[in-house]
HTML snippet that shows the backbone in 3Dmol.js (N, CA, C, O; Angstrom):
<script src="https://3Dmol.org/build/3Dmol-min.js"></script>
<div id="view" style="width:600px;height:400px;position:relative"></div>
<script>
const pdb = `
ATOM      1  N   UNK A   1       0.821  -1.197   0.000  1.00  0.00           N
ATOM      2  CA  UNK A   1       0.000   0.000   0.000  1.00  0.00           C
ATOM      3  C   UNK A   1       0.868   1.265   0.000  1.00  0.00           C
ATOM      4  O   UNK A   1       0.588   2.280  -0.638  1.00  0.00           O
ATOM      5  N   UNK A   2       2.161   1.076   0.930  1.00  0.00           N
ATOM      6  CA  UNK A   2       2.963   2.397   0.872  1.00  0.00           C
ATOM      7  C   UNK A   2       3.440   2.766  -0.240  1.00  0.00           C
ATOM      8  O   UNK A   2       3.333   3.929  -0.630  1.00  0.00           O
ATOM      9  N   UNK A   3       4.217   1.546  -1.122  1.00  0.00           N
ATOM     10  CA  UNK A   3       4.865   2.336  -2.313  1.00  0.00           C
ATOM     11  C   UNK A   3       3.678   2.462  -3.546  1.00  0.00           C
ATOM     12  O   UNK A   3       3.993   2.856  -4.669  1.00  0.00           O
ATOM     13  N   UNK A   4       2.684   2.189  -3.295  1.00  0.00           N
ATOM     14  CA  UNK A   4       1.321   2.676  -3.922  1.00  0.00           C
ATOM     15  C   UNK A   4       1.441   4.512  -4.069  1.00  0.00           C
ATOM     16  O   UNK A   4       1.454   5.300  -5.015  1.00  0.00           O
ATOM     17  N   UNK A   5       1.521   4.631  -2.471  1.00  0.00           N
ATOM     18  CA  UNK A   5       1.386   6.426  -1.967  1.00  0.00           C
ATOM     19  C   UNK A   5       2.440   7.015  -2.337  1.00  0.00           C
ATOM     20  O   UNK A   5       2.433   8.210  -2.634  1.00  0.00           O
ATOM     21  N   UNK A   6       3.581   6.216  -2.380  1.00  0.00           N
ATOM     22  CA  UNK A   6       4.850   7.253  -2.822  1.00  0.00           C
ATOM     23  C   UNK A   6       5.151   6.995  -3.933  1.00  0.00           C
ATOM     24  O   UNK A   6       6.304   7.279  -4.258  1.00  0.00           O
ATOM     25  N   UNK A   7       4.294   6.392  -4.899  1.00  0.00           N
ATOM     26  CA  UNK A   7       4.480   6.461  -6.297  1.00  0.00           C
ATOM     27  C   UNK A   7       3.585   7.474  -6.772  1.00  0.00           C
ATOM     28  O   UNK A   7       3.906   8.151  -7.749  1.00  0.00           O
ATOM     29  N   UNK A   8       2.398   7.661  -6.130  1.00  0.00           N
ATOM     30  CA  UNK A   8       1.369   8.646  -6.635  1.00  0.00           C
ATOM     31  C   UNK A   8       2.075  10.326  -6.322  1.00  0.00           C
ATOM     32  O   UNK A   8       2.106  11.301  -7.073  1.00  0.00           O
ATOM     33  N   UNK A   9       2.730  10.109  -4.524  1.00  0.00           N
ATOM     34  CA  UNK A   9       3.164  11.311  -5.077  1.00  0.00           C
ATOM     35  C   UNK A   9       4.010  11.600  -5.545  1.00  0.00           C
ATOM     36  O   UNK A   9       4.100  12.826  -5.614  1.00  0.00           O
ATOM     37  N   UNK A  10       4.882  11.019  -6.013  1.00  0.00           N
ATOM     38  CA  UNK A  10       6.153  11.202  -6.691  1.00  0.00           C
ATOM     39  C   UNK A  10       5.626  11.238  -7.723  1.00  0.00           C
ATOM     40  O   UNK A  10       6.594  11.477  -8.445  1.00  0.00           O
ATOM     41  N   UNK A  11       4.425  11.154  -8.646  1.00  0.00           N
ATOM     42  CA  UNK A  11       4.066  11.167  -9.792  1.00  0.00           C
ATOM     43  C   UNK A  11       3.585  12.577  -9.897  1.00  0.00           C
ATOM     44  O   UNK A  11       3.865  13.375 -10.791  1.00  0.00           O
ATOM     45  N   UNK A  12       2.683  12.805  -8.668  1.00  0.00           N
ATOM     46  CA  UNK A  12       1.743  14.331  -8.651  1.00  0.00           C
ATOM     47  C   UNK A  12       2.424  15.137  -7.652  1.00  0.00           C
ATOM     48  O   UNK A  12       1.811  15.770  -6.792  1.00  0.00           O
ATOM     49  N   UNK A  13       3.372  15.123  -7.733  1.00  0.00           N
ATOM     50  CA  UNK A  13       4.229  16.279  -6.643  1.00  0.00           C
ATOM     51  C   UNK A  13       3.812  17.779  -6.995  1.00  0.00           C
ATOM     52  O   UNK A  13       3.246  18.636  -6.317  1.00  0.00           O
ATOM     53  N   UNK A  14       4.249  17.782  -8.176  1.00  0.00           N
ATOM     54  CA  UNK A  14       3.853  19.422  -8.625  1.00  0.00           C
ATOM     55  C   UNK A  14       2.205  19.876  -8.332  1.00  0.00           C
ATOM     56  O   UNK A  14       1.823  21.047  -8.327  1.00  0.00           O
ATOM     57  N   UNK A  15       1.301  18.645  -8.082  1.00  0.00           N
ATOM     58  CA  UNK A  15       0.224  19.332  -8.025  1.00  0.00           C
ATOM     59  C   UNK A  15      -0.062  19.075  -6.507  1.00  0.00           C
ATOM     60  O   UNK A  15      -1.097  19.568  -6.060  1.00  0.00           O
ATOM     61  N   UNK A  16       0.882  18.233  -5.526  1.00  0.00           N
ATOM     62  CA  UNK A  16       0.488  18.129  -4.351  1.00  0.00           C
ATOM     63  C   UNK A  16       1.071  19.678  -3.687  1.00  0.00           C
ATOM     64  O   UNK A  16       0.388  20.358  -2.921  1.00  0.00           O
ATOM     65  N   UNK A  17       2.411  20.043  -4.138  1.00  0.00           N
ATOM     66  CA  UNK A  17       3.125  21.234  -3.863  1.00  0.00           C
ATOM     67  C   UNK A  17       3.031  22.396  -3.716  1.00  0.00           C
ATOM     68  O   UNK A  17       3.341  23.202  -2.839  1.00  0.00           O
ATOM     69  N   UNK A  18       2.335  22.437  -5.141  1.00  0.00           N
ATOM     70  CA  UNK A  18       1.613  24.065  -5.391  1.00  0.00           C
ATOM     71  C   UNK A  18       0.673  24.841  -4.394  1.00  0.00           C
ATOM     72  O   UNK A  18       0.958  25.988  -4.051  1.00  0.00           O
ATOM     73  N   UNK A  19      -0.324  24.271  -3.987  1.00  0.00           N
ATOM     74  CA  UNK A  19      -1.321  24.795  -2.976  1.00  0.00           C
ATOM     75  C   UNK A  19      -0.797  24.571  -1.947  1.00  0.00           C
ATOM     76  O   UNK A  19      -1.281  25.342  -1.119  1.00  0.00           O
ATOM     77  N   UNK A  20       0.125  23.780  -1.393  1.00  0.00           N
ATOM     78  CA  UNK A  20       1.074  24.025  -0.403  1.00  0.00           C
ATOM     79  C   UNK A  20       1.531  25.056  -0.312  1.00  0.00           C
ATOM     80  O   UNK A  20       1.085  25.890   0.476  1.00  0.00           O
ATOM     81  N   UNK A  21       2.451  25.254  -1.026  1.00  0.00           N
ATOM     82  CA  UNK A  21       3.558  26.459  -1.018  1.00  0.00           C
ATOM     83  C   UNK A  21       2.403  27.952  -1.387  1.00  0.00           C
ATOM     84  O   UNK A  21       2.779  29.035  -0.937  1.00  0.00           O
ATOM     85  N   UNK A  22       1.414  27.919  -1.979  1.00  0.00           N
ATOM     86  CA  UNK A  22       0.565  28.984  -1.932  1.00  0.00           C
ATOM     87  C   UNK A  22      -0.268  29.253  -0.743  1.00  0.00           C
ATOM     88  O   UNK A  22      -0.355  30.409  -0.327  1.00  0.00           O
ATOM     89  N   UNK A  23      -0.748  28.503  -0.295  1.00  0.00           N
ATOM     90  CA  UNK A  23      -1.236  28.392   0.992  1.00  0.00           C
ATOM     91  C   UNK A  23      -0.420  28.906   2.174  1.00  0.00           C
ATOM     92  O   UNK A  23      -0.838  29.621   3.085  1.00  0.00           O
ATOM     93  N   UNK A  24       0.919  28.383   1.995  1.00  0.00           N
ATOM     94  CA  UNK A  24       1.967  28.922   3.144  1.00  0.00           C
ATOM     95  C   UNK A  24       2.185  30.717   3.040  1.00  0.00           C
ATOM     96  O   UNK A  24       2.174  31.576   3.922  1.00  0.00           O
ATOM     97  N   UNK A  25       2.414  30.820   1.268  1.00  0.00           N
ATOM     98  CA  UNK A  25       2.784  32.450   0.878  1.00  0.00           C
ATOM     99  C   UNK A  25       1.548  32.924   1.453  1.00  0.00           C
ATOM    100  O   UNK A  25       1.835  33.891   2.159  1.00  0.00           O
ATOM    101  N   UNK A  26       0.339  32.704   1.482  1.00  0.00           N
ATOM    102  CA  UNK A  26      -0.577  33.621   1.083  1.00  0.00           C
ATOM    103  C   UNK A  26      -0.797  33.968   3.125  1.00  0.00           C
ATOM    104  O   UNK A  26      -1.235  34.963   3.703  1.00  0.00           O
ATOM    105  N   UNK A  27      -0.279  32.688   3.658  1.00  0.00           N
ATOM    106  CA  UNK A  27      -0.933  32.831   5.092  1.00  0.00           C
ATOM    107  C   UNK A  27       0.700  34.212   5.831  1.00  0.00           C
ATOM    108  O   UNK A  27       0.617  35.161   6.610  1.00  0.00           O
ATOM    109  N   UNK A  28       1.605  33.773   5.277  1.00  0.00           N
ATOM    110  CA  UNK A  28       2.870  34.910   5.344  1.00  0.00           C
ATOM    111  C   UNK A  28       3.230  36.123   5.120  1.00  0.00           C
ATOM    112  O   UNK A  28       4.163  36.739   5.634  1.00  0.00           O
ATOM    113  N   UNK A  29       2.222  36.585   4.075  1.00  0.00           N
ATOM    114  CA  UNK A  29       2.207  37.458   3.404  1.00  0.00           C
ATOM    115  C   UNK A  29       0.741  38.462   4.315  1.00  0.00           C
ATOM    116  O   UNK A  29       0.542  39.671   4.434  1.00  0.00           O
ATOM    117  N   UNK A  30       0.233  37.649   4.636  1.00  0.00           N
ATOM    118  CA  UNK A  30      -0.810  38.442   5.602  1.00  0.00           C
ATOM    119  C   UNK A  30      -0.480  38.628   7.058  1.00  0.00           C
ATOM    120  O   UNK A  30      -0.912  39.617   7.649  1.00  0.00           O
ATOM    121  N   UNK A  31       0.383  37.585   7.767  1.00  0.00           N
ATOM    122  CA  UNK A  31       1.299  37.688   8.820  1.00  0.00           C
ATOM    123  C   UNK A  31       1.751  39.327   8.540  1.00  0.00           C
ATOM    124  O   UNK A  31       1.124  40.360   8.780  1.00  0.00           O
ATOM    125  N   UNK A  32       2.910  39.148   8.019  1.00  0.00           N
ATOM    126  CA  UNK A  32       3.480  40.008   7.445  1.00  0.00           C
ATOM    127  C   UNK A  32       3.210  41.424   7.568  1.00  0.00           C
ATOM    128  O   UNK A  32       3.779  42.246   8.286  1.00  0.00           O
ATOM    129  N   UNK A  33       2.004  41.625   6.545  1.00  0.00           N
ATOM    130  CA  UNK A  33       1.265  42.901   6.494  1.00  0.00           C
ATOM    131  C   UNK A  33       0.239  43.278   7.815  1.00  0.00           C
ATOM    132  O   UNK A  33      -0.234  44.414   7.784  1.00  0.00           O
ATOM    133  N   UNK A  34      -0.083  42.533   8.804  1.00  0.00           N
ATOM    134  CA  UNK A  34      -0.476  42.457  10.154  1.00  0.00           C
ATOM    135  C   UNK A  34       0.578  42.816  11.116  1.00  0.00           C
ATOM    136  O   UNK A  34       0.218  43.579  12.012  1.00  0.00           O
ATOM    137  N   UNK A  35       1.861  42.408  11.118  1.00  0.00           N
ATOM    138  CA  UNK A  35       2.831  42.526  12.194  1.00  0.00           C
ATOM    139  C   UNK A  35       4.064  43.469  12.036  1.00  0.00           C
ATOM    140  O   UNK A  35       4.931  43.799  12.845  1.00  0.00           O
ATOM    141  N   UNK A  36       3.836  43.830  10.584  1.00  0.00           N
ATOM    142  CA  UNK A  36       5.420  44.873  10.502  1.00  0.00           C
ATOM    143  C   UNK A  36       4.666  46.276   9.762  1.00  0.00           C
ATOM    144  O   UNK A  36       3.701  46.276   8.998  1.00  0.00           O
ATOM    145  N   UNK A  37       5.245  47.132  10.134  1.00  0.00           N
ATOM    146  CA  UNK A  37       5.259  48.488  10.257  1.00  0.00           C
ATOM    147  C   UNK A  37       6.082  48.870   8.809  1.00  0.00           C
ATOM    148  O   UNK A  37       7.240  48.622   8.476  1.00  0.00           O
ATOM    149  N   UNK A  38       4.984  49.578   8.097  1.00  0.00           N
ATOM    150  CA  UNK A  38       5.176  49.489   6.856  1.00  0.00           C
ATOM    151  C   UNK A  38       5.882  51.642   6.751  1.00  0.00           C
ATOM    152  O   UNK A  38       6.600  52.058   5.841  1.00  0.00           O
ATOM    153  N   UNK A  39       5.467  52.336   7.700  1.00  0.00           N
ATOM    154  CA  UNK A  39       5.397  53.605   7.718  1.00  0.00           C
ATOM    155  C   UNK A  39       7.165  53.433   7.562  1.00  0.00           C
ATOM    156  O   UNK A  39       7.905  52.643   8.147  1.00  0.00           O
ATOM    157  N   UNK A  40       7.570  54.731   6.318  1.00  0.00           N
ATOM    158  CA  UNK A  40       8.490  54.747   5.576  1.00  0.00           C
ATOM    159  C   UNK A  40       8.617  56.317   5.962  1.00  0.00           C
ATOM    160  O   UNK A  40       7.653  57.007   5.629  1.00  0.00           O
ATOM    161  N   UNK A  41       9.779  57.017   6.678  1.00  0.00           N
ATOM    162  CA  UNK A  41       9.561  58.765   6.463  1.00  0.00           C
ATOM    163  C   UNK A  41      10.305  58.963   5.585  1.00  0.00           C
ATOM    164  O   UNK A  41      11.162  58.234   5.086  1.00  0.00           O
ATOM    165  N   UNK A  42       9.786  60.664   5.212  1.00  0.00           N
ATOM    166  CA  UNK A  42      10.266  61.240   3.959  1.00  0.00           C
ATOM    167  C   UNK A  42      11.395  61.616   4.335  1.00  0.00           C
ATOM    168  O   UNK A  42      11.806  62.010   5.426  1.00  0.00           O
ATOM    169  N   UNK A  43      12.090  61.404   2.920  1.00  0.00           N
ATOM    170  CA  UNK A  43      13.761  62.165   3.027  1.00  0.00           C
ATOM    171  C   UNK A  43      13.498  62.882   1.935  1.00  0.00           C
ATOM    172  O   UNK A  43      12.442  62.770   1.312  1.00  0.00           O
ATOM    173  N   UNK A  44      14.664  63.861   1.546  1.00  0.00           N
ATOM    174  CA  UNK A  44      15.006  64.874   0.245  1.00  0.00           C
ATOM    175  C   UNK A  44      15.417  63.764  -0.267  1.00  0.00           C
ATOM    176  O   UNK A  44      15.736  62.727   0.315  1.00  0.00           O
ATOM    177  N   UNK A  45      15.395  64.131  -1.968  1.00  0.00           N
ATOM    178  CA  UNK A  45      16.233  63.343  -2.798  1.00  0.00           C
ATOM    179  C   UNK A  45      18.206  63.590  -2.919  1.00  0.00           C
ATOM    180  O   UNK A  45      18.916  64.508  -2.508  1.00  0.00           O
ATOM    181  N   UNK A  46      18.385  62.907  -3.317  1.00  0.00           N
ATOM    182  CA  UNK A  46      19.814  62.682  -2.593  1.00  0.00           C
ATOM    183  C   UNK A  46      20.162  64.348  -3.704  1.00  0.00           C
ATOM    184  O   UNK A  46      21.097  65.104  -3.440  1.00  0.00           O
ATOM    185  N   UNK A  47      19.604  64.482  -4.374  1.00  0.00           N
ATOM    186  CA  UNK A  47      20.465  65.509  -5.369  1.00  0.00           C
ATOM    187  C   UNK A  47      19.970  66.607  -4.603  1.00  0.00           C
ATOM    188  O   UNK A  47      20.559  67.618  -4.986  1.00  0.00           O
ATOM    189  N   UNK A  48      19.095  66.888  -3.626  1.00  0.00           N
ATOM    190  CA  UNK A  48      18.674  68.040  -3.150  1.00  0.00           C
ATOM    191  C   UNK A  48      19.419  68.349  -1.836  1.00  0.00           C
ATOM    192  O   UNK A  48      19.817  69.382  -1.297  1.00  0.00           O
ATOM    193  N   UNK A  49      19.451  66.794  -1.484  1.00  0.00           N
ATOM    194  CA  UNK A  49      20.265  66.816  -0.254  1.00  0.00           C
ATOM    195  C   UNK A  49      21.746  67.406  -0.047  1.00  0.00           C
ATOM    196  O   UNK A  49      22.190  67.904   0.988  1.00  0.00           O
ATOM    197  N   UNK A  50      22.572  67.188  -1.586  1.00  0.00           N
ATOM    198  CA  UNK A  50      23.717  67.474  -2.107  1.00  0.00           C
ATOM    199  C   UNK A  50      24.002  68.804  -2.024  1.00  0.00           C
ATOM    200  O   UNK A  50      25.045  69.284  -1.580  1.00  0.00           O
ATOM    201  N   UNK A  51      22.417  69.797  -2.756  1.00  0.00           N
ATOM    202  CA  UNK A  51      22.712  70.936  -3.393  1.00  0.00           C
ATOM    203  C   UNK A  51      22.668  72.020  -1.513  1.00  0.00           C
ATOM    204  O   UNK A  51      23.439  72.887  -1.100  1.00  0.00           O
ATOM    205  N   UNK A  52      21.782  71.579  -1.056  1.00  0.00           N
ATOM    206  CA  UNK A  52      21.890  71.856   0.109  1.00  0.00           C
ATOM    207  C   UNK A  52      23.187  71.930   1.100  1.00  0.00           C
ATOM    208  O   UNK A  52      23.631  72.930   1.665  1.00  0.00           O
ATOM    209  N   UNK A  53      23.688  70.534   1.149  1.00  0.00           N
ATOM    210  CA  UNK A  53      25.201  70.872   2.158  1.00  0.00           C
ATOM    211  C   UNK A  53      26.002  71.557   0.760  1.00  0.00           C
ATOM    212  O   UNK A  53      26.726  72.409   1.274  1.00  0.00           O
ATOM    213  N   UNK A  54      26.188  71.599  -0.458  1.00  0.00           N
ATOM    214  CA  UNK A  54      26.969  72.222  -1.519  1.00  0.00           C
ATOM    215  C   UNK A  54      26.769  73.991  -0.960  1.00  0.00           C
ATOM    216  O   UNK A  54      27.620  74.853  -1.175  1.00  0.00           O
ATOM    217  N   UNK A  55      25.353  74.250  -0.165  1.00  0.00           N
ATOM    218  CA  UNK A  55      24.865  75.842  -0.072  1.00  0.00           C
ATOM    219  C   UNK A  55      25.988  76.240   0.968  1.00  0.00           C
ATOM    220  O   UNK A  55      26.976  76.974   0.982  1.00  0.00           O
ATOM    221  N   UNK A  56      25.333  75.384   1.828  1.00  0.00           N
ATOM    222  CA  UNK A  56      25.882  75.057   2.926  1.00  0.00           C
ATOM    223  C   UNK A  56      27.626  75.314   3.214  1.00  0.00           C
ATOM    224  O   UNK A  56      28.235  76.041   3.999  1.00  0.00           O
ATOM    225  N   UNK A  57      27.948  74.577   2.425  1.00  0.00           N
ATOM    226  CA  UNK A  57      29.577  74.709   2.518  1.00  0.00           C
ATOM    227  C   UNK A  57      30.379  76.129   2.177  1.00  0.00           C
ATOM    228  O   UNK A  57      31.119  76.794   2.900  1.00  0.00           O
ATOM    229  N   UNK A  58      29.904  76.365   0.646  1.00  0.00           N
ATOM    230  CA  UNK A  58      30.005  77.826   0.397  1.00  0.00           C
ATOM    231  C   UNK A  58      29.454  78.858   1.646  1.00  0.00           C
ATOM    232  O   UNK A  58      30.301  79.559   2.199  1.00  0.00           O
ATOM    233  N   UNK A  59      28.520  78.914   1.932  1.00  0.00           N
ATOM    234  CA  UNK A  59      28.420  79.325   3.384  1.00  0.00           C
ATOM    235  C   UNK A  59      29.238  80.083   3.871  1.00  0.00           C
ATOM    236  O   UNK A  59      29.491  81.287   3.825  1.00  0.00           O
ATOM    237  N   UNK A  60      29.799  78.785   4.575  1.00  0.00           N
ATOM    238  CA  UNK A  60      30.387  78.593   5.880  1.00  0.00           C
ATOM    239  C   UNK A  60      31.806  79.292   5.654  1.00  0.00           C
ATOM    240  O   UNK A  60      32.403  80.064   6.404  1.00  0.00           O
ATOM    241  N   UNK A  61      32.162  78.806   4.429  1.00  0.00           N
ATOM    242  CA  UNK A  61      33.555  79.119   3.902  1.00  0.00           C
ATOM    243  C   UNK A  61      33.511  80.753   3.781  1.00  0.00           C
ATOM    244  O   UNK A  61      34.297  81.502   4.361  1.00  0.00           O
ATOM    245  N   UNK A  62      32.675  81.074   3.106  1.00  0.00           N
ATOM    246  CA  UNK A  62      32.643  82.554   2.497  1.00  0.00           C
ATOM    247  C   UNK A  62      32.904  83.315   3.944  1.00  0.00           C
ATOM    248  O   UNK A  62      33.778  84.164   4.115  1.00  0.00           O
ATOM    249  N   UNK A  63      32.054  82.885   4.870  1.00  0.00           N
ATOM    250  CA  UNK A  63      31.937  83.300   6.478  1.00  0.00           C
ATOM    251  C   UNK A  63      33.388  83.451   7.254  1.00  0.00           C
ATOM    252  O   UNK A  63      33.661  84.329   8.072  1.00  0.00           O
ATOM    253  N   UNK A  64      34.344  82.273   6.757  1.00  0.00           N
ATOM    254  CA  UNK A  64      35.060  81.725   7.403  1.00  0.00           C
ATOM    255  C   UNK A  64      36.348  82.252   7.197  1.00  0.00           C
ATOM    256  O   UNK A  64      37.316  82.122   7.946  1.00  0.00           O
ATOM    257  N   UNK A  65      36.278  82.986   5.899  1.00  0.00           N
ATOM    258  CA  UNK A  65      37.280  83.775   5.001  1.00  0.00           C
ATOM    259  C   UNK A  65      37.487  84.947   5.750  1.00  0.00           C
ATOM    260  O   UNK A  65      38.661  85.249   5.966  1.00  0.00           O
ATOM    261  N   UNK A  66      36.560  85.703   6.210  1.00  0.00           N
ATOM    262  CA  UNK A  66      36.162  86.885   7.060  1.00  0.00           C
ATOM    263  C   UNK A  66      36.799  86.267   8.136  1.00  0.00           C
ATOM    264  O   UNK A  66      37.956  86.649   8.312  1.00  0.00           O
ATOM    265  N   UNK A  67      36.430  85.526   8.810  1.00  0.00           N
ATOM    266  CA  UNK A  67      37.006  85.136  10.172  1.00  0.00           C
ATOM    267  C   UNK A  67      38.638  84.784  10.592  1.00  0.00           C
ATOM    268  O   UNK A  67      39.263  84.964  11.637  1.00  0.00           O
ATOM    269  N   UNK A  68      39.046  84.150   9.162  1.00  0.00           N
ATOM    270  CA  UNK A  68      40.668  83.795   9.752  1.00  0.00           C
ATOM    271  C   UNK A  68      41.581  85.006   9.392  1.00  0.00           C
ATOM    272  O   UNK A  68      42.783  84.751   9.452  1.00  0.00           O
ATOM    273  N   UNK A  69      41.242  86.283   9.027  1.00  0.00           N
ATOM    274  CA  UNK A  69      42.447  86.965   8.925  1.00  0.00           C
ATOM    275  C   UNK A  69      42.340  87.371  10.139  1.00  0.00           C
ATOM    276  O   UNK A  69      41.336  87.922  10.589  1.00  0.00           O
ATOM    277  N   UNK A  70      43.693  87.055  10.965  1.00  0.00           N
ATOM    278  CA  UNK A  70      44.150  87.434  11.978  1.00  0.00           C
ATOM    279  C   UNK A  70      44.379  88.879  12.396  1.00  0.00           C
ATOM    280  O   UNK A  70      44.953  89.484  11.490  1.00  0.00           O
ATOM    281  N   UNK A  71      44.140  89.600  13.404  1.00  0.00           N
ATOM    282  CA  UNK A  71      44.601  91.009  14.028  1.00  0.00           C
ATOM    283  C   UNK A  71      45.721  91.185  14.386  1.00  0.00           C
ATOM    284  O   UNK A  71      46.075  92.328  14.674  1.00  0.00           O
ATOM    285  N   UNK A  72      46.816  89.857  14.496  1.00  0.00           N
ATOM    286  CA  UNK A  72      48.035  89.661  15.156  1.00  0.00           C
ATOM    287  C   UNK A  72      48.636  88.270  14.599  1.00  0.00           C
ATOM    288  O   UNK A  72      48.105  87.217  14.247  1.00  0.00           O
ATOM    289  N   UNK A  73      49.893  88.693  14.665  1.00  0.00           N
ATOM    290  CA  UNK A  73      50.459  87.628  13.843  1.00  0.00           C
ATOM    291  C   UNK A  73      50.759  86.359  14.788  1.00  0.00           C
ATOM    292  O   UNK A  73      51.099  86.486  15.964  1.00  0.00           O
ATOM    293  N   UNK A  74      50.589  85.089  14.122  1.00  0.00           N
ATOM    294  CA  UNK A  74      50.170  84.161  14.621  1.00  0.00           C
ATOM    295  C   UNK A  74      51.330  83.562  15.616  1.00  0.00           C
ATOM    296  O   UNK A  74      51.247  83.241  16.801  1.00  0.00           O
ATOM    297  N   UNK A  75      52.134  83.537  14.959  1.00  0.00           N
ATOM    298  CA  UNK A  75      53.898  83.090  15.729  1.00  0.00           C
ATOM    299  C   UNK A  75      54.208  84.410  16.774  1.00  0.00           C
ATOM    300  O   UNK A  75      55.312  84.212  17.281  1.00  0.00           O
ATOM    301  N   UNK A  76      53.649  85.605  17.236  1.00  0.00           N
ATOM    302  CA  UNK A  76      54.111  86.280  18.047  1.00  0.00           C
ATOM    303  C   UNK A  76      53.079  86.035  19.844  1.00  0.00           C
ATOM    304  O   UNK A  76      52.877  86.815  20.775  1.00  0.00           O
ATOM    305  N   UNK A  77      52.721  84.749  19.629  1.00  0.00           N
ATOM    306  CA  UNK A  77      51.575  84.468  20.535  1.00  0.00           C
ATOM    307  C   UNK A  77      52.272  83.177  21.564  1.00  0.00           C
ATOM    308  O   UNK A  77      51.815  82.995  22.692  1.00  0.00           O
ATOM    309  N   UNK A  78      53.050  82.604  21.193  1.00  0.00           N
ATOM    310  CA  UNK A  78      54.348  81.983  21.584  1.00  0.00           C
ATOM    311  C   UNK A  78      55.622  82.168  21.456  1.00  0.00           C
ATOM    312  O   UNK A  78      56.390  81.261  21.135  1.00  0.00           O
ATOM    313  N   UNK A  79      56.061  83.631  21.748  1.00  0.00           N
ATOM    314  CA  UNK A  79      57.793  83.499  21.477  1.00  0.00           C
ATOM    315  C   UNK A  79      58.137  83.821  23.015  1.00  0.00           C
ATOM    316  O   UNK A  79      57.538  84.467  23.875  1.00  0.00           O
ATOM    317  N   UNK A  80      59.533  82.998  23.008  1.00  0.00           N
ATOM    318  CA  UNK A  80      60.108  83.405  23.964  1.00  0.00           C
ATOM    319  C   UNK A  80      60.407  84.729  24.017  1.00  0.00           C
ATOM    320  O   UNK A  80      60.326  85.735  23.312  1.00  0.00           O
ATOM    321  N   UNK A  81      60.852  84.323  25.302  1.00  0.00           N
ATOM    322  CA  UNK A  81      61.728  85.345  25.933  1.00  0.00           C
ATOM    323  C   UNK A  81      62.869  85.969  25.249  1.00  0.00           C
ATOM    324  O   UNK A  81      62.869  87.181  25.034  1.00  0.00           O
ATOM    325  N   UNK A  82      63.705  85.314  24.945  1.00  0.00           N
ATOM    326  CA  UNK A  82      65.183  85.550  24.559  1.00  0.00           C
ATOM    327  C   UNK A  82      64.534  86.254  22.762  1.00  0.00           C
ATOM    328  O   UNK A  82      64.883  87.285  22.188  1.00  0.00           O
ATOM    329  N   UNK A  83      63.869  85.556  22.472  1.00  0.00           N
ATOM    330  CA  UNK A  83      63.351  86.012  20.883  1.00  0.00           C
ATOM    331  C   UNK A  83      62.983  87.542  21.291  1.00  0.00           C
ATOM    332  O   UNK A  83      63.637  88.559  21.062  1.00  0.00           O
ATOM    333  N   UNK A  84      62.540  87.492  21.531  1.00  0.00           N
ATOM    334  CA  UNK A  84      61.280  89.008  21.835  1.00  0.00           C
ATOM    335  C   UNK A  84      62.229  90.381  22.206  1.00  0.00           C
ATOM    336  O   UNK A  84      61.687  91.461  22.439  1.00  0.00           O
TER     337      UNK A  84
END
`;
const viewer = $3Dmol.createViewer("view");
viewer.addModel(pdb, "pdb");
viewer.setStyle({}, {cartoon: {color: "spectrum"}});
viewer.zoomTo();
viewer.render();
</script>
């Protein structure tokens, strides 16, 4: 009687399989969409994101140009004694 059953399914596998394996997707796939958190937040697109720190940098720099010329020269802030 057994190798009766494992000849049949070894004959009809593909059709014993299919509603298996669909049955499993379809019960996973609703798991799935029940238990995980689908909420995605917005970002900029990366080219906006770019042009932004690109603003950004010019900025800072243009700012920064103003800021490093010194009032006093930089090496007279450590000299000795004997130098001076």
């Amino acid at each position: 009687m057994w190798p009766i059953i494992y000849n049949a399914l070894r004959t009809y596998a593909p059709y014993v399989t299919l509603p298996f394996a669909a049955l499993v997707g379809v019960v996973g796939y609703n798991l799935e969409n029940w238990l995980s958190d689908k909420y995605t937040p917005y970002n900029k697109s990366v080219k906006d994101q770019r042009q932004d720190r690109v603003l950004t940098e010019n900025l800072s720099e243009s700012n920064e140009k103003n800021k490093l010329k010194y009032k006093t020269d930089v090496l007279d802030t450590n000299l000795s004694p004997s130098l001076s």
